[in-house]
C-alpha positions as semicolon CSV with decimal commas, in nm:
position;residue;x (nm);y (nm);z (nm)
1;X;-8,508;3,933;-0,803
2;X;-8,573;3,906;-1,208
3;X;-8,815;3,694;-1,128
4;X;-9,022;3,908;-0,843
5;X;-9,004;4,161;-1,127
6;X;-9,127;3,945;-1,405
7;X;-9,447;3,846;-1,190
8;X;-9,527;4,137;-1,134
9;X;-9,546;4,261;-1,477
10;X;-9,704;3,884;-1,610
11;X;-9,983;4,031;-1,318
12;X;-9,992;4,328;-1,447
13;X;-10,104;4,213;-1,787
14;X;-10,338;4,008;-1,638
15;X;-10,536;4,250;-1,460
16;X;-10,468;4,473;-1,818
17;X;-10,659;4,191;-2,005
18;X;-10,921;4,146;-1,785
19;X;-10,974;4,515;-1,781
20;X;-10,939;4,619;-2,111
21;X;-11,180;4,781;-2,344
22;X;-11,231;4,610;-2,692
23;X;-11,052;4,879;-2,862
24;X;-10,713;4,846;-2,698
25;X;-10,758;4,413;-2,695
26;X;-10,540;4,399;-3,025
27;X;-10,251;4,641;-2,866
28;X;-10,249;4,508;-2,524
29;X;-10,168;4,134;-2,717
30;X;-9,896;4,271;-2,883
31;X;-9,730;4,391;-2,623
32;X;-9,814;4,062;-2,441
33;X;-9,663;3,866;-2,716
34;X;-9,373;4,138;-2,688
35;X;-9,297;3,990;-2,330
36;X;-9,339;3,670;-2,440
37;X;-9,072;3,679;-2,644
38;X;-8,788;3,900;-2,482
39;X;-8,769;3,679;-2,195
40;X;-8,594;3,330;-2,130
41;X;-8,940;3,194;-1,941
42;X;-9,285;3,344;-2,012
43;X;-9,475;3,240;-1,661
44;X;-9,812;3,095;-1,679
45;X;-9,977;3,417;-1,559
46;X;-9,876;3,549;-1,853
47;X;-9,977;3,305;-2,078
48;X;-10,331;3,324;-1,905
49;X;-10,320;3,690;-1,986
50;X;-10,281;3,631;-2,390
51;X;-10,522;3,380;-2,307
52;X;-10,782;3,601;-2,225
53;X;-10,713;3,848;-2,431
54;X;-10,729;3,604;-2,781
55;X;-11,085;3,482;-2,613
56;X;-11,221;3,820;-2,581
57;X;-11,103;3,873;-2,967
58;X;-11,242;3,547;-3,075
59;X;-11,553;3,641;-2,899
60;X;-11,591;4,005;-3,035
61;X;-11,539;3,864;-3,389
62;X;-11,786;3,561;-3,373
63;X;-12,065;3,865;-3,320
């Protein structure tokens, strides 16, 4: 059931990260990297999520 759950939020983030507006990129890592670290597993849908979001940063800073 904890693991339904945990996809679900790791899916969540994902659709956060693809959705999010530059401002909130730096917020919406840290409470990916939150996640990340308060559970036993982090999924790879999660992982893809702080994937996208440190892209997006990298991106907005090599402007």
């Amino acid at each position: 059931m904890d693991e339904i759950i945990d996809r679900e939020v790791s899916s969540k983030f994902l659709d956060d990260a693809y959705k999010c507006k530059p401002d909130n990129l730096g917020f919406l890592l840290q409470k990916i990297e939150y996640e990340i670290q308060n559970r036993d597993h982090a999924d790879s849908i999660l992982l893809r999520a702080k994937t996208v979001v440190t892209s997006k940063i990298a991106l907005i800073n090599s402007k």
